[in-house]
MINUMI-875240 format. One record per residue (C-alpha): x, y, z. Coordinates in steps of 0.25 Angstrom, whole numbers, plus 2048, in hexadecimal, padded with zeros to 3 digits. Each point is the difference from the previous one (the first is absolute). Layout:
N
XYZ;...
***
This chain:
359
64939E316;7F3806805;7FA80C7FA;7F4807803;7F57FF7F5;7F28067FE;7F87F37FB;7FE7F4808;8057F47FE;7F87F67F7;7F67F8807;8037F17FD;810802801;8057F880A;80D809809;80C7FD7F6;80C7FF805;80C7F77FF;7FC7F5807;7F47FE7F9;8078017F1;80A7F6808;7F27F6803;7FB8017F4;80D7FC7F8;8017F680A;7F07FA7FB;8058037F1;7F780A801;80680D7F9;8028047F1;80A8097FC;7FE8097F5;80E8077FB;7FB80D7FA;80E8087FD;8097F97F5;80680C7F9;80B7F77FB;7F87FB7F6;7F48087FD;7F57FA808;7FA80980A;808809805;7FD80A809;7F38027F7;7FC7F3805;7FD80580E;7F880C7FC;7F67F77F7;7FF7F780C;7FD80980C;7F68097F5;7F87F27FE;8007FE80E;7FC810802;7F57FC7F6;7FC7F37FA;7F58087F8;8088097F8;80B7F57FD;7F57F87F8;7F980A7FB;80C8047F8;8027F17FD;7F17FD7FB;7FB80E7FC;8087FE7F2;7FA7F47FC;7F27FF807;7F67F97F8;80C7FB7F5;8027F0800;80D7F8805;8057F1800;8037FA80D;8077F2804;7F57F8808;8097F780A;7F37F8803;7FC7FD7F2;80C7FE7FA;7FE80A7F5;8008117FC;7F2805803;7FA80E7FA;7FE80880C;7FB8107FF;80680B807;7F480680B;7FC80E800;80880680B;7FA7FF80E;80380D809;8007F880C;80C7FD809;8097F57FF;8047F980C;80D7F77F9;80B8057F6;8017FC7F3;8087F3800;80F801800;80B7F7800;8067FC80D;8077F4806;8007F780C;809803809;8077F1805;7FF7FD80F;80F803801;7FF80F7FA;80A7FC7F6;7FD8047F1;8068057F2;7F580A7FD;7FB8057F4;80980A7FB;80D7FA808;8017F37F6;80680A7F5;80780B809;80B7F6801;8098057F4;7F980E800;80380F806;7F97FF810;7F3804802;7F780280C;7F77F3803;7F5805808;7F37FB804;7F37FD809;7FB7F2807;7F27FE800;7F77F7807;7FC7F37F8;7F47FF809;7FB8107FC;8037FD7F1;7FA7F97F4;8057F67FA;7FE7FC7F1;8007F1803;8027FE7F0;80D808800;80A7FA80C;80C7FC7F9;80D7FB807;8098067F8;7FE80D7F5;7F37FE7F9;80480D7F9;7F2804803;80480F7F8;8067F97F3;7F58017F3;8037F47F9;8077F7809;7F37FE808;7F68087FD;7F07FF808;7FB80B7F8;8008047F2;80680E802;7F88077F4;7F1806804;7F67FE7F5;7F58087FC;7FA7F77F8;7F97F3807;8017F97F2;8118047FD;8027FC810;7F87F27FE;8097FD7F4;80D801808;7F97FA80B;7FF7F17F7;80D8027F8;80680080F;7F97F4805;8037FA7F5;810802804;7FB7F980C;8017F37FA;8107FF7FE;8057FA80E;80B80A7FE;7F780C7FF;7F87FD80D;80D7FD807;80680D7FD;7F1807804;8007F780D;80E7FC804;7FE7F5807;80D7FF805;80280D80A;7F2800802;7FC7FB80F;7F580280B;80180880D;8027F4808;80A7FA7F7;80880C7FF;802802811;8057F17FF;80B8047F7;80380C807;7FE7FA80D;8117FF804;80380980B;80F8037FD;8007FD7F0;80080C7F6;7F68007F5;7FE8067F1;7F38077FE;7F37FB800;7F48077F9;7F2803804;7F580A7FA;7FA80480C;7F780E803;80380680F;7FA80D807;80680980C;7FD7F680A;8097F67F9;80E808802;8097FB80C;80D8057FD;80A8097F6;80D7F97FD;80E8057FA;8097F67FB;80E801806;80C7FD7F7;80F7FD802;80B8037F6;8017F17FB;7F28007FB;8038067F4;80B8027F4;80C809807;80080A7F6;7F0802801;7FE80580F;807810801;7F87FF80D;7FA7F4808;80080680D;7F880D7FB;7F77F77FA;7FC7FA80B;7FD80D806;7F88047F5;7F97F4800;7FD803810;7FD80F7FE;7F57FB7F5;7F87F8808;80080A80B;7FB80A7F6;7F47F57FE;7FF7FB80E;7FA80F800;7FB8017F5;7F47F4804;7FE80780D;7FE80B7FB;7F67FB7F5;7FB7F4807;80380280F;8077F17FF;80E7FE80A;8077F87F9;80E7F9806;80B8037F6;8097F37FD;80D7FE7FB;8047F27F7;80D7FC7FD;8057F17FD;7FD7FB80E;7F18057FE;7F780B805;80580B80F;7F980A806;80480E7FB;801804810;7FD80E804;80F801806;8057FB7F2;7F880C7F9;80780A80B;80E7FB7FD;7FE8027F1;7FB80E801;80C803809;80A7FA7F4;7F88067F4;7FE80E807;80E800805;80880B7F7;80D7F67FE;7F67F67F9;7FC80C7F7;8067F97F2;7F67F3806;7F4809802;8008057F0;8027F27FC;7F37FA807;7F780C7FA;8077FF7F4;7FB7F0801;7F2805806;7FD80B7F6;8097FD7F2;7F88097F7;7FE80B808;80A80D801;80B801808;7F980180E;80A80C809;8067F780D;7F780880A;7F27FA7F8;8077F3802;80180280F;7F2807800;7FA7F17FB;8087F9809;7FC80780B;7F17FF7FB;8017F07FD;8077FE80F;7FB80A808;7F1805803;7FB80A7FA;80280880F;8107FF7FD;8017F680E;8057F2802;7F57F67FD;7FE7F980F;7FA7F37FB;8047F2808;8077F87F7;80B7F5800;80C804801;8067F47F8;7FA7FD7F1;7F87F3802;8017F77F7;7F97F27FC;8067F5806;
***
């Protein structure tokens, strides 16, 4: 869906579209990052916000990060020593940052079939939308030291944990938490919790182990740092009645909506922020689909329809839980602005008139 926007596109991003995202899956070359999991309070719609604001400006994100504790002391895991090292946060430099801070993704396997974070534990709970964006391998960061092939739980305090999370004022009191944690270091068990050598992998070995083109994964994990130009795509996941508990799902059919009227929202969102065009895909247990232009225009016609007006409430109701009862002509007000340009017509772009799919 095309929409006019008043910045240009960024000048290293290669035309998205679906046959790229399909190319790079193809070349193992896609992360996905799942950034709305409300079912079990990670992310969440909030998720998105933080992203696109680090991507709107990198400065400002670290800023608030490092402002704090500039000039304090922290500990910090050194893979390539084998040990915790004393490290100083740096006074804060106002110049721009090209990469986001690093953020936990996984690669996508070639056959584009994957548990990802968040769906592992939805199984026995109330739905949620699983929603998301692709990225480019090529346009990221990898942190070569954190490639696992399974959870590395790369979040958990205490499980494995690269940095001490406390900032010391004191040089003397960080040094002497510094030694007592080294001297950890020297139970076996200690540094294999710390290092976990047992999900943790190389980028190489991990596209072996993924390499299957028809079978369905668990999650990997990666620590990787990304920028605008690395953004190929924006998923919704697309669920059937047997994929949860009977009793759990009121409304599969106006989840999916949901889930599709959300990354419409932020399909425009990233034009208008970014200027980026960006194919919106649908996965589902036989792997990722085109969200087709002609799809979109048979959805607006069943969610605008006033027999489907019962539907209608329950997809906003999915989009928006915590806001006030929206009246039934806002609702048609914001499908008419996520479907249709701003000038009220048709959009005219060529598309499939069949979902593609990857074969």
């Amino acid at each position: 869906m095309q929409r006019n926007n008043s910045k240009t596109n960024i000048s290293e991003s290669t035309p998205r579209s679906f046959d790229r995202v399909r190319e790079l899956q193809s070349n193992q070359k896609l992360f996905i990052k799942n950034l709305t999991v409300g079912a079990h309070g990670s992310s969440g719609f909030k998720g998105w916000d933080y992203f696109f604001n680090e991507f709107d400006d990198k400065k400002i994100v670290r800023k608030a990060v490092l402002g704090r504790y500039q000039g304090q002391f922290y500990i910090k895991y050194d893979f390539s020593k084998e040990k915790y090292v004393l490290k100083q946060v740096p006074k804060f430099d106002a110049k721009g940052y090209e990469y986001t801070t690093p953020t936990s993704v996984s690669l996508l396997p070639k056959s584009g079939l994957m548990t990802t974070y968040g769906e592992n534990i939805q199984k026995n709970t109330r739905p949620e939308m699983n929603v998301g964006i692709l990225f480019d391998v090529d346009k990221c960061q990898v942190k070569e030291h954190h490639i696992y092939k399974s959870d590395g739980q790369t979040g958990k305090h205490g499980v494995r944990s690269w940095y001490e999370k406390k900032f010391y004022d004191s040089e003397n009191d960080a040094n002497e938490m510094l030694s007592a944690l080294n001297k950890e270091l020297k139970d076996p068990d200690a540094k294999k919790r710390l290092i976990n050598d047992k999900v943790k992998t190389t980028m190489e070995q991990l596209r072996k182990e993924t390499s299957s083109s028809k079978k369905k994964y668990a999650y990997n994990e990666l620590l990787v740092r990304m920028k605008e130009a690395s953004i190929e795509g924006i998923y919704a996941t697309m669920y059937s009645k047997n994929d949860f508990k009977k009793h759990l799902h009121p409304s599969i059919n106006a989840l999916n909506y949901a889930s599709k009227l959300f990354i419409l929202q932020q399909q425009h969102i990233l034009q208008k922020k970014f200027g980026i065009d960006t194919p919106l895909l649908l996965r589902n247990k036989k792997g990722l689909s085109e969200y087709t232009l002609k799809q979109q225009e048979e959805d607006y016609e069943i969610l605008i329809d006033d027999k489907n007006k019962d539907l209608r409430a329950a997809v906003f109701k999915i989009i928006n839980p915590n806001a006030k009862q929206m009246s039934d002509e806002s609702m048609k007000s914001n499908l008419n602005n996520l479907f249709r340009d701003t000038n009220g017509q048709d959009n005219k772009k060529e598309a499939p008139s069949t979902p593609r799919s990857f074969s």
